[in-house]
MDTraj code that builds the backbone (N, CA, C; nanometers):
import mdtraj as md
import numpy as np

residues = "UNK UNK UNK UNK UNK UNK UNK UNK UNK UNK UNK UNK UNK UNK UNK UNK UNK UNK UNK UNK UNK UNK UNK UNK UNK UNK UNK UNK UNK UNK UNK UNK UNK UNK UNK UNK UNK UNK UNK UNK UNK UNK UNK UNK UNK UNK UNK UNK UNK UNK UNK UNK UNK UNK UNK UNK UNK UNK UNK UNK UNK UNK UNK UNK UNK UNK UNK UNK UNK UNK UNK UNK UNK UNK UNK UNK UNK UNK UNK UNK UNK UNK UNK UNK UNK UNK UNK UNK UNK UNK UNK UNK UNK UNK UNK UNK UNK UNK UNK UNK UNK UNK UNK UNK UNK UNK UNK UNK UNK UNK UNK UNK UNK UNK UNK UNK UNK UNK UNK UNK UNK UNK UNK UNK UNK UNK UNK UNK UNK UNK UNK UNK UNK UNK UNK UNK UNK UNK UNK UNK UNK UNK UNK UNK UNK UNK UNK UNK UNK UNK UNK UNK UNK UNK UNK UNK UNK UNK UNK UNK UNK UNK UNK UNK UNK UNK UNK UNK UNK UNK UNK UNK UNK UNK UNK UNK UNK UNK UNK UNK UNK UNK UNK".split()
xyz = np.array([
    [1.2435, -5.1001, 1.2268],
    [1.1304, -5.0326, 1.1669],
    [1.1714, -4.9601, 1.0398],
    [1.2784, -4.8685, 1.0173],
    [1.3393, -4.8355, 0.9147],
    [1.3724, -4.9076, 0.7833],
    [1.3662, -5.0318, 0.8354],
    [1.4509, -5.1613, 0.7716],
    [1.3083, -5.1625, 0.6871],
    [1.1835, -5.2131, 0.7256],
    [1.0738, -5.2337, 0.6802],
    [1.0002, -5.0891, 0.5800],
    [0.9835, -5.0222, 0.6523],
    [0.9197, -4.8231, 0.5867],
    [1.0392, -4.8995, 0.4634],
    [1.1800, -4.8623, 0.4320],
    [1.2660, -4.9100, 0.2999],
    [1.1967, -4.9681, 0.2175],
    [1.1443, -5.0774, 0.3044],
    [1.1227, -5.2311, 0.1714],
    [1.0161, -5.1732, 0.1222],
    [0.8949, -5.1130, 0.2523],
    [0.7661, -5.0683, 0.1992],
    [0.7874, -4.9946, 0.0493],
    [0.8893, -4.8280, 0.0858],
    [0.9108, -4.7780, -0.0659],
    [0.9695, -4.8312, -0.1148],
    [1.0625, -4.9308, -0.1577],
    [1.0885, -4.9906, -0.2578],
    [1.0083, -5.0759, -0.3513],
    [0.8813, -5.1507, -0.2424],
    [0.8230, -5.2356, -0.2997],
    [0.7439, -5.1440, -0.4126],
    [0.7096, -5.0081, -0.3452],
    [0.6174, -4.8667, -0.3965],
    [0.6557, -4.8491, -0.5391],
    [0.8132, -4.8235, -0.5305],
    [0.8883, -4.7780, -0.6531],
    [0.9190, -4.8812, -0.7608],
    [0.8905, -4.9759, -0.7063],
    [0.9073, -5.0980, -0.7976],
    [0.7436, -5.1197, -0.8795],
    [0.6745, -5.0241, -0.8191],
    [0.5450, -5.0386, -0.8911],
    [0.4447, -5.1634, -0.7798],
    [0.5352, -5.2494, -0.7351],
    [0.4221, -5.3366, -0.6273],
    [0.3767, -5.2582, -0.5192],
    [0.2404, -5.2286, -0.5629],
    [0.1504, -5.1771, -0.4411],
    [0.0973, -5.2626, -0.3270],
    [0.0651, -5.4030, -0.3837],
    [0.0254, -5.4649, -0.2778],
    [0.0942, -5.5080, -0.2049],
    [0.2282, -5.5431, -0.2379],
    [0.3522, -5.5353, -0.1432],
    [0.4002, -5.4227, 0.0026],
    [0.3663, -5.3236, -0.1113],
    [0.4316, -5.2225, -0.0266],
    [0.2958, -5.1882, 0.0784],
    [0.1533, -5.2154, 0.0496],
    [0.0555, -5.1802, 0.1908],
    [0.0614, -5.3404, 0.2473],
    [0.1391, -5.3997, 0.1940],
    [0.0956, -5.5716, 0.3290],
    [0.2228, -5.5041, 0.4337],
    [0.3409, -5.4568, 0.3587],
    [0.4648, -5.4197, 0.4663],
    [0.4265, -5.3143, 0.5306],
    [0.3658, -5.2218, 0.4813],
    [0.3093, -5.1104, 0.6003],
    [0.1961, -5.1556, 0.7150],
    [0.1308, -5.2609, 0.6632],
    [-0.0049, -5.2872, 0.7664],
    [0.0812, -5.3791, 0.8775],
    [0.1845, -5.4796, 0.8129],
    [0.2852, -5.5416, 0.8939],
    [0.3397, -5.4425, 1.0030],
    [0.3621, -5.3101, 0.9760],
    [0.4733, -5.2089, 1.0351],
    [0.3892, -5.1384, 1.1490],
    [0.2100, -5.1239, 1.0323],
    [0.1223, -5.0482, 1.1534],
    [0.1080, -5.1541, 1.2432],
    [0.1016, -5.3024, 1.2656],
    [0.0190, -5.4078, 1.3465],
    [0.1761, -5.3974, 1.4560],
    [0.2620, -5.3797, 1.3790],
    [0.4097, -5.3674, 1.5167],
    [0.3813, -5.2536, 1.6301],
    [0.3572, -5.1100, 1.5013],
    [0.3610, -4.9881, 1.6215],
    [0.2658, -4.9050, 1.5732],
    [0.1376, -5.0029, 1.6427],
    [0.0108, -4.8954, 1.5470],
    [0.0757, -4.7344, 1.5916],
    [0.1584, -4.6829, 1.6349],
    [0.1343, -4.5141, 1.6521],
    [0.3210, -4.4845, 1.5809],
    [0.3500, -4.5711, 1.5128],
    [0.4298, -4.5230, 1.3911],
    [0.4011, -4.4664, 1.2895],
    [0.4827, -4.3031, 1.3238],
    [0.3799, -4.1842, 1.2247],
    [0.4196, -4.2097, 1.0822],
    [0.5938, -4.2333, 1.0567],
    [0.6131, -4.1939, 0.9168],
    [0.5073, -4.3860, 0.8754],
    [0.4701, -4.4916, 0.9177],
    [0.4396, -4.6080, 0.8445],
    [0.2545, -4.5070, 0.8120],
    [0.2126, -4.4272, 0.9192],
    [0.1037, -4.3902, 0.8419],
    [0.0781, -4.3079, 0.7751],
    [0.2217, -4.2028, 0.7284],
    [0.2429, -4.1172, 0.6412],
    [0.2314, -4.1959, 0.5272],
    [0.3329, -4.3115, 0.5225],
    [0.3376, -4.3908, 0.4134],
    [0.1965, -4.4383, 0.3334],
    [0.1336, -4.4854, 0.4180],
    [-0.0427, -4.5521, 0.4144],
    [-0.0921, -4.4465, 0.3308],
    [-0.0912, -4.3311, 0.3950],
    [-0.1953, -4.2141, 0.3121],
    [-0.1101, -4.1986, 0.1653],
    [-0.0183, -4.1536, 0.1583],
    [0.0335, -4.1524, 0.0441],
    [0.0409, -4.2692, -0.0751],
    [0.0719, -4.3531, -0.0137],
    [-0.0078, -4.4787, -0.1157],
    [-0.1949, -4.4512, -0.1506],
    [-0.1887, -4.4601, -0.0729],
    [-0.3723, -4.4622, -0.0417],
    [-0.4150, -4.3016, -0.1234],
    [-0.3349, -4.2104, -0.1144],
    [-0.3621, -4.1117, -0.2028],
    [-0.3497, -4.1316, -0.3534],
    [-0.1985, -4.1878, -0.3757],
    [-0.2276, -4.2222, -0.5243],
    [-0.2795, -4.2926, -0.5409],
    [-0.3400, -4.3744, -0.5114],
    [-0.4589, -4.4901, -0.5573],
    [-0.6003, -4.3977, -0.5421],
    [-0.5879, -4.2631, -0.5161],
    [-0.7262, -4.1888, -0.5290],
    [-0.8223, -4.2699, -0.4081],
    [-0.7679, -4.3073, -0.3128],
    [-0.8606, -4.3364, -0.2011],
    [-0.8327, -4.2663, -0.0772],
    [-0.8985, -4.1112, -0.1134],
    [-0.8628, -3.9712, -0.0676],
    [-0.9478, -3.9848, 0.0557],
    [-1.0486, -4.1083, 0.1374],
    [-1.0940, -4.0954, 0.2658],
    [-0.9779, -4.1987, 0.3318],
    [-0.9600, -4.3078, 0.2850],
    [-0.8367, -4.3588, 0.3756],
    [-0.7202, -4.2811, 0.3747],
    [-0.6867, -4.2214, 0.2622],
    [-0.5330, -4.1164, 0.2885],
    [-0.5628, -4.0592, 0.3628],
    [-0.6558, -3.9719, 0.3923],
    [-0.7028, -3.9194, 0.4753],
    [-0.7296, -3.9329, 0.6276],
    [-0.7757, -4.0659, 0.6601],
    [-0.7574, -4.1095, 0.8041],
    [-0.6015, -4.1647, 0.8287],
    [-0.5039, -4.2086, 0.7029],
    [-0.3748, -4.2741, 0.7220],
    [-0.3523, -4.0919, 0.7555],
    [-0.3395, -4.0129, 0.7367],
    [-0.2516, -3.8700, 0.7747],
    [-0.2769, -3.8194, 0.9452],
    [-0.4537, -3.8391, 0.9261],
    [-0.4807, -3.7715, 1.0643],
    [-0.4119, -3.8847, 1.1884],
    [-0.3893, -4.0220, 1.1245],
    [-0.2933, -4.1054, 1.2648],
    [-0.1980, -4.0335, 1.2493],
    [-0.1219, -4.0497, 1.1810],
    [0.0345, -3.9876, 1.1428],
    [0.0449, -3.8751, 1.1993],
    [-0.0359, -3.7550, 1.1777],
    [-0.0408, -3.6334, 1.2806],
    [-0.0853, -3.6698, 1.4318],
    [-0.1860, -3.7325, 1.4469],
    [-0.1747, -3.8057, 1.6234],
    [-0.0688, -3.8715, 1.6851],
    [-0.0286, -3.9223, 1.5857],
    [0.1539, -4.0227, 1.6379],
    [0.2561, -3.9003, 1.6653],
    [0.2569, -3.7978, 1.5693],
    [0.3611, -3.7433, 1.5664],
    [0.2808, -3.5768, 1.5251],
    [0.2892, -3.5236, 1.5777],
    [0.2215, -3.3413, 1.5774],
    [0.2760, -3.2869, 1.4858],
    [0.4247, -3.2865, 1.4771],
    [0.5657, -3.1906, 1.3886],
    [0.5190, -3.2970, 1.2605],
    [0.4189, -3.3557, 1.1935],
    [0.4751, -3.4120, 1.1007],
    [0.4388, -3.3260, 0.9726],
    [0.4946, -3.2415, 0.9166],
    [0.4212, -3.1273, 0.8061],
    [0.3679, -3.1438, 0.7167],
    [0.4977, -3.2415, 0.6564],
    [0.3706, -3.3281, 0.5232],
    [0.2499, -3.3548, 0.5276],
    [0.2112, -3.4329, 0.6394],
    [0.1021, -3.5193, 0.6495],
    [-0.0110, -3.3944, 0.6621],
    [0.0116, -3.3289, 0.7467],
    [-0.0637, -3.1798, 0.7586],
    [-0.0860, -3.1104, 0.5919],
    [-0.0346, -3.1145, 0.5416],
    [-0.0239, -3.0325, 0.3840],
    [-0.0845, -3.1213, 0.2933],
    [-0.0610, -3.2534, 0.3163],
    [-0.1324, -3.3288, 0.2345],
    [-0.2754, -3.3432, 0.2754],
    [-0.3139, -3.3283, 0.4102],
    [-0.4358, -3.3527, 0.4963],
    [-0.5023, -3.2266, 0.4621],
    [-0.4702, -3.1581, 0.4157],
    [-0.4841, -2.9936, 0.4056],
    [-0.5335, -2.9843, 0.2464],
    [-0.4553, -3.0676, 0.1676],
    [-0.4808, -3.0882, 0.0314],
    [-0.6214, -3.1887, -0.0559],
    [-0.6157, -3.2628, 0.0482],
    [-0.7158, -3.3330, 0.0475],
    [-0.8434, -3.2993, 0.0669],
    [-0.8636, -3.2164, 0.1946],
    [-0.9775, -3.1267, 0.2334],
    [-1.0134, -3.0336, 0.1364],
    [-0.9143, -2.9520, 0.0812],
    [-0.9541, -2.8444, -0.0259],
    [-0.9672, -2.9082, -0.1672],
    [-0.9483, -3.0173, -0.2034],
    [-0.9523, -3.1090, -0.3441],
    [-1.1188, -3.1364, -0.3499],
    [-1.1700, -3.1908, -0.2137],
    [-1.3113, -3.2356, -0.1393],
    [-1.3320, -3.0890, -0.1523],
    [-1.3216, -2.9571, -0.1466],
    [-1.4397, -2.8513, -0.1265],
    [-1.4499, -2.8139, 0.0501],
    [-1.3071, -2.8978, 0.1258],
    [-1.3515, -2.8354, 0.2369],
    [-1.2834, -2.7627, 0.3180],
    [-1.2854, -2.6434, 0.2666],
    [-1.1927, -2.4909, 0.3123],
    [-1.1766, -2.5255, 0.4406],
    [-1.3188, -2.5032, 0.5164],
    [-1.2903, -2.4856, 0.6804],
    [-1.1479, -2.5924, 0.7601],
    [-1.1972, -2.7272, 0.7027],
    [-1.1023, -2.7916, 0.7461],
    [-0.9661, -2.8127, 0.7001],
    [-0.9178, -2.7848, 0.5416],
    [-0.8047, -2.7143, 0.4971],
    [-0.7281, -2.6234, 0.5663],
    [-0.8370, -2.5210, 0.5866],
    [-0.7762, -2.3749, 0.7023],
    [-0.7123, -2.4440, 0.8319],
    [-0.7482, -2.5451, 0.8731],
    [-0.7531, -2.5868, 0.9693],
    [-0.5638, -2.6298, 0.9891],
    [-0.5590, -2.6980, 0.9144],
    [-0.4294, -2.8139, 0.8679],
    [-0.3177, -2.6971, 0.8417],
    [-0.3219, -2.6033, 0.7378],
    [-0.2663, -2.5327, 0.7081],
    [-0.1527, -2.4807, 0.7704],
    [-0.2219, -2.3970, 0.8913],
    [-0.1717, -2.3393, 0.9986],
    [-0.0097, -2.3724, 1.0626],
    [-0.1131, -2.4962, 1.1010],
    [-0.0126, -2.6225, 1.1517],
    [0.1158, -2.6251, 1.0501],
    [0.1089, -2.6775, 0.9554],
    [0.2478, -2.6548, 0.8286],
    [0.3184, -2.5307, 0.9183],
    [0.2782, -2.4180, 0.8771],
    [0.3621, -2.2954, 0.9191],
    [0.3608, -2.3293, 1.0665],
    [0.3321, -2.3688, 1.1712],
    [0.3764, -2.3656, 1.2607],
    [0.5414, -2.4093, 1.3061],
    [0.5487, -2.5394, 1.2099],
    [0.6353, -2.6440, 1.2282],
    [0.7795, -2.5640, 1.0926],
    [0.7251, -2.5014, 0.9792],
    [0.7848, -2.4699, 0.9107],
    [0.7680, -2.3332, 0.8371],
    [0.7633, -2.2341, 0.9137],
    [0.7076, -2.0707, 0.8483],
    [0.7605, -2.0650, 0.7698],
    [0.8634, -2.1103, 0.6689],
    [0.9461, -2.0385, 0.5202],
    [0.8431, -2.1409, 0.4521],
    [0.7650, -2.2389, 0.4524],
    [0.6878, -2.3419, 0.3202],
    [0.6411, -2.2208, 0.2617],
    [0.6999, -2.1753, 0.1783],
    [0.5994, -2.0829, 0.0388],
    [0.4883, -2.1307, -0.0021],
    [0.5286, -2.2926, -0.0416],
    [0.3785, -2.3391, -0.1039],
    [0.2329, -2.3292, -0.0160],
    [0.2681, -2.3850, 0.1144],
    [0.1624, -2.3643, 0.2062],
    [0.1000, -2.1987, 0.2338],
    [0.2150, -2.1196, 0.2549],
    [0.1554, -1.9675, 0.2526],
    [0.0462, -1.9795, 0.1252],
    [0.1418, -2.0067, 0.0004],
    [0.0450, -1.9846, -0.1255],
    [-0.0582, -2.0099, -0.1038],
    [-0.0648, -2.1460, -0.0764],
    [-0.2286, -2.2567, -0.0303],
    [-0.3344, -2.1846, 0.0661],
    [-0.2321, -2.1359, 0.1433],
    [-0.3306, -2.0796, 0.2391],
    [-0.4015, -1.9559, 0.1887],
    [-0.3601, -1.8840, 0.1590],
    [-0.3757, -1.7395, 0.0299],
    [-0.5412, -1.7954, -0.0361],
    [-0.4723, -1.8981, -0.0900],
    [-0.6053, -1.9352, -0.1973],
    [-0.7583, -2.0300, -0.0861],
    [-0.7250, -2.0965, 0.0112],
    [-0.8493, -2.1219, 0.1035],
    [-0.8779, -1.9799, 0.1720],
    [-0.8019, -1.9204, 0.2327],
    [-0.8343, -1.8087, 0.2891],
    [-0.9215, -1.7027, 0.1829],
    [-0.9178, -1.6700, 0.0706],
    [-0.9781, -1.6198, -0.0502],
    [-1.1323, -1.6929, -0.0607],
    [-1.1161, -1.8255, -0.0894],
    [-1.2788, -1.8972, -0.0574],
    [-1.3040, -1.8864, 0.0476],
    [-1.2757, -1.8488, 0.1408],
    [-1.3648, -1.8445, 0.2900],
    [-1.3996, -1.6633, 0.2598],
    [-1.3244, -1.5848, 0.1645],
    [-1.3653, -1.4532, 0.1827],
    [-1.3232, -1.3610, 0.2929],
    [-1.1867, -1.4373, 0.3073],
    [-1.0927, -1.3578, 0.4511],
    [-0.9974, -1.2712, 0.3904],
    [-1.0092, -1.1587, 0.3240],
    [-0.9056, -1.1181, 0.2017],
    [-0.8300, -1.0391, 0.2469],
    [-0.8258, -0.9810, 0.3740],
    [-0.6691, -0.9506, 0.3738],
    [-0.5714, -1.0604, 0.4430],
    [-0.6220, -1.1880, 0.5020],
    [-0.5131, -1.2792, 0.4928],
    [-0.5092, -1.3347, 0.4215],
    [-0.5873, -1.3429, 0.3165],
    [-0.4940, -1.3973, 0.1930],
    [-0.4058, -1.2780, 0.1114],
    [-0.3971, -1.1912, 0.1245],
    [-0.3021, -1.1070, 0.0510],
    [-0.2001, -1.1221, 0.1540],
    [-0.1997, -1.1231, 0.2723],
    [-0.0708, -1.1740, 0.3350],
    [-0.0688, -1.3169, 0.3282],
    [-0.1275, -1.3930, 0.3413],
    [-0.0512, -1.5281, 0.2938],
    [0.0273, -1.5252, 0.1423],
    [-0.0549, -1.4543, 0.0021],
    [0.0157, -1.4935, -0.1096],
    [0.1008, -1.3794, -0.0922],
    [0.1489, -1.2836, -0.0291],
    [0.2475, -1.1818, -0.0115],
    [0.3755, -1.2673, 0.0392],
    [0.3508, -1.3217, 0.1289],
    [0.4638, -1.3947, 0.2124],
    [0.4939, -1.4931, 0.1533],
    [0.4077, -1.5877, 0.0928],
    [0.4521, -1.6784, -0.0538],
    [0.6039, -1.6126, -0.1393],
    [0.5017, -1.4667, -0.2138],
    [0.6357, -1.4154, -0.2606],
    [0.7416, -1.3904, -0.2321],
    [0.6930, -1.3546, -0.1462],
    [0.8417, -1.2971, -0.0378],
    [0.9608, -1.4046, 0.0235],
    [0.8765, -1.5563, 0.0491],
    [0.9797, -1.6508, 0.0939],
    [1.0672, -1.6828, -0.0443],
    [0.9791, -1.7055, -0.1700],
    [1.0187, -1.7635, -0.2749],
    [1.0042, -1.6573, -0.3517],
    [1.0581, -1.5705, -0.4229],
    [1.0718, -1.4715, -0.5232],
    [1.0327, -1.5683, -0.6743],
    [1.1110, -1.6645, -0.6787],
    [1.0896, -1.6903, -0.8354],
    [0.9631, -1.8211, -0.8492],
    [0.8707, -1.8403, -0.7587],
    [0.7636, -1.9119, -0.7127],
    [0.6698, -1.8810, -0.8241],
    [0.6485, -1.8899, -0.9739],
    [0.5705, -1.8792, -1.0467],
    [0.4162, -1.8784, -1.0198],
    [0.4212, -1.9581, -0.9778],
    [0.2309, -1.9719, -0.9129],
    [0.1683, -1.8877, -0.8520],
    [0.2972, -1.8873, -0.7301],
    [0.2392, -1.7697, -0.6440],
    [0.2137, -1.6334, -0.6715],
    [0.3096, -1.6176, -0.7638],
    [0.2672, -1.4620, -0.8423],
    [0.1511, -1.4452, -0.9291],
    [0.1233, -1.5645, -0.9990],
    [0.0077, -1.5726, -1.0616],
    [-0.1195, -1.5843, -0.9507],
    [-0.1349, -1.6518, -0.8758],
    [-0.2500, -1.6464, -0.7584],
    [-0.2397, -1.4762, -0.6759],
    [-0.1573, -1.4223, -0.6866],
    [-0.1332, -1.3039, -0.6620],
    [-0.1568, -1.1887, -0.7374],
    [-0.1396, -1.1743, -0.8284],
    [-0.2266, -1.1227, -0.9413],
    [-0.3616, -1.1751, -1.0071],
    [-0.4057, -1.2835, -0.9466],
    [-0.5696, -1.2813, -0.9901],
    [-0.6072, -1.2021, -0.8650],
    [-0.5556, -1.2154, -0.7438],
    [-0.6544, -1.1671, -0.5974],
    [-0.6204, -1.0597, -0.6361],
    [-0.4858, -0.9924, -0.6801],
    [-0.5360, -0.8381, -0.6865],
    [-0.6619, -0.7762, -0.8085],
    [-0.6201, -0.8264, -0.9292],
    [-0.7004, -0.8245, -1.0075],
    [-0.8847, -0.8110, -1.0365],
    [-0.8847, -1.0046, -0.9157],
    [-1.0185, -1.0000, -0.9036],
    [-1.1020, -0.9367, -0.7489],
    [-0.9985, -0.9724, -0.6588],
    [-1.0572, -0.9391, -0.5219],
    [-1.0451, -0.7757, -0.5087],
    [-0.9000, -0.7201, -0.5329],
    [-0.8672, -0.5872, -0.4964],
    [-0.9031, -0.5119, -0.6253],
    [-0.9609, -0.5472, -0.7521],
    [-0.9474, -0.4059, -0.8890],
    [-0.8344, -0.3681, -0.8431],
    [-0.7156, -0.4035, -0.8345],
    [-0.6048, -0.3160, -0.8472],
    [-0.5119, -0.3850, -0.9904],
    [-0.5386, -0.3283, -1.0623],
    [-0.5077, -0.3504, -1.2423],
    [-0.3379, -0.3579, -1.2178],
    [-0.2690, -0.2557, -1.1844],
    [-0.1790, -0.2166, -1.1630],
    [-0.0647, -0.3357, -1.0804],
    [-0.1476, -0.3361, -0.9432],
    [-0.0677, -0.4380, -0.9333],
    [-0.0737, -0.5802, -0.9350],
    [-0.1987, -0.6131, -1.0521],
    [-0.1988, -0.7276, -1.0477],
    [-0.1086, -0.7478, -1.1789],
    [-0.1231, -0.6524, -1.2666],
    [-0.0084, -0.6555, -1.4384],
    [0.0988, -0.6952, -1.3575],
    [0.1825, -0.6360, -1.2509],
    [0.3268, -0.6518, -1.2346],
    [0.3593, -0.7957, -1.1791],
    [0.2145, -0.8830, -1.0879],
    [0.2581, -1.0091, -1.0583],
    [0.2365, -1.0588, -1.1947],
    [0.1479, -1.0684, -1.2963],
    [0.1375, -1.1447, -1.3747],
    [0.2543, -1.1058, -1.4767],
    [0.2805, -1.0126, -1.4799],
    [0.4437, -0.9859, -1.5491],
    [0.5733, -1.0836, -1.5045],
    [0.5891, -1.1063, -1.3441],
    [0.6460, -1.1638, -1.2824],
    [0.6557, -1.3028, -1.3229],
    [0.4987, -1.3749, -1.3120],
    [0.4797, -1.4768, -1.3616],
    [0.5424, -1.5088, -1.4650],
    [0.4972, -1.4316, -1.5907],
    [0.5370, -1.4911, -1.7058],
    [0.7176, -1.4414, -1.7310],
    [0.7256, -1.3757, -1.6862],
    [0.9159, -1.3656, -1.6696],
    [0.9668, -1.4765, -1.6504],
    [0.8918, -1.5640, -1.5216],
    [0.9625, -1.7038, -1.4289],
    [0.9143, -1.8203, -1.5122],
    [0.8634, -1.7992, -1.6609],
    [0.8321, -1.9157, -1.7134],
    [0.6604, -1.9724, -1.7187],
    [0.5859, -1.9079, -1.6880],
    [0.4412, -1.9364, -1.6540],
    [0.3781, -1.8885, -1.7835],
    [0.2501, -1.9704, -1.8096],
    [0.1870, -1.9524, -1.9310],
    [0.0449, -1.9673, -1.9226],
    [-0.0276, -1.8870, -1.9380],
    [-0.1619, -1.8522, -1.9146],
    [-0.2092, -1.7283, -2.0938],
    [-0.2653, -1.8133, -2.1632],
    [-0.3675, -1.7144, -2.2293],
    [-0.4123, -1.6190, -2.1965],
    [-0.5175, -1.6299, -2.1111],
    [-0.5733, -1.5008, -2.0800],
    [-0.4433, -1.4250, -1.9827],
    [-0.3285, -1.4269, -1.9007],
    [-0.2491, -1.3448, -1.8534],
    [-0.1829, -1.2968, -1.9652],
    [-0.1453, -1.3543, -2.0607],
    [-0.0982, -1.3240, -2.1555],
    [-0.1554, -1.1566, -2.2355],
    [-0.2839, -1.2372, -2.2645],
    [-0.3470, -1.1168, -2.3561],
    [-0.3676, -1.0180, -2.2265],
    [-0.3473, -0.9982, -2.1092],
    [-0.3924, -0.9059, -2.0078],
    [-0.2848, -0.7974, -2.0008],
    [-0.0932, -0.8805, -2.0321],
    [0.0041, -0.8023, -1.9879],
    [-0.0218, -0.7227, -2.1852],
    [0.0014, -0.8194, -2.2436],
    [-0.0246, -0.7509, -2.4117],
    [-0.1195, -0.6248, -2.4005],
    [-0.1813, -0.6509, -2.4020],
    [-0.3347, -0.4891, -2.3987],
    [-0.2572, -0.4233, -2.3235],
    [-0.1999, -0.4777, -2.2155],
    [-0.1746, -0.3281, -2.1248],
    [-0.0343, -0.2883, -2.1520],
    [-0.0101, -0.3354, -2.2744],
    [0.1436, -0.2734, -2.2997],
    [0.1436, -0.2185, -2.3865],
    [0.0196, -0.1680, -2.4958],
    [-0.0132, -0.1275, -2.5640],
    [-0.0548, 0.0216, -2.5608],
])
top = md.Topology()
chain = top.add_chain()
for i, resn in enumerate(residues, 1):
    res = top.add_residue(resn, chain, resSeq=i)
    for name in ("N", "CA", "C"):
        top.add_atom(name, md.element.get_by_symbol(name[0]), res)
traj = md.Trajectory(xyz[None], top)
């Protein structure tokens, strides 16, 4: 099975797509409940922007296999790309279950938890973002808009967006926000 998932990404990286989903549908028709061949599926099927089959290729892949995180984060990514928090929130979780240090997922979660209007777990999700990953550019920036916009706290949203742009991040308007206030 290994032997085949290979050829599949190679055929991937070689740019042959139709190669690489005839060897995965070959791999699913062996062991329809082979998680990483339907990890593979969605992820093809994602970059080809066919975000409802990636989508059912992840949720097998998580039925084959529970611990699979990716597939959860990407299943998670997909939902919130679509507009659909609830079920994003959903996926999320799961990531940190299997892996509590993913910064990015804390981050992620920070920002669905914020559209659902759950705001103090998202200040602990993008808190713990920071906290796993200190030099996590994004996360400081998503951290300083929630303080900014959710909390009016001016103060400490200048010091994430200070942070930000220390670690390399570039935003206009953060820009002119830390400028004025250094003035």
């Amino acid at each position: 099975m290994t032997a085949c998932s290979n050829l599949a990404l190679l055929y991937e990286a070689q740019g042959d797509s139709r190669a690489a989903r005839e060897t995965v549908g070959r791999l699913l028709k062996l062991d329809p409940k082979y998680a990483d061949a339907w990890y593979l599926a969605g992820r093809m099927a994602e970059k080809n922007n066919l975000l409802a089959e990636a989508a059912d290729s992840y949720r097998h892949a998580i039925a084959a296999n529970p611990a699979l995180v990716d597939a959860h984060y990407n299943l998670a990514f997909i939902h919130r790309s679509q507009g659909q928090s609830v079920e994003a929130e959903r996926e999320l979780p799961e990531v940190l279950r299997y892996r509590p240090e993913y910064a990015e997922a804390h981050m992620n979660l920070g920002v669905i938890y914020t559209e659902l209007n759950r705001l103090d777990e998202a200040e602990r999700s993008y808190e713990r973002a920071v906290a796993l990953k200190p030099d996590y550019a994004e996360a400081h920036y998503n951290l300083g808009v929630f303080y900014e916009l959710h909390r009016k706290d001016l103060p400490k949203a200048l010091a994430q967006y200070q942070k930000y742009l220390a670690l390399g991040g570039s935003d206009d308007r953060v820009e002119r926000i830390v400028g004025s206030a250094g003035r």
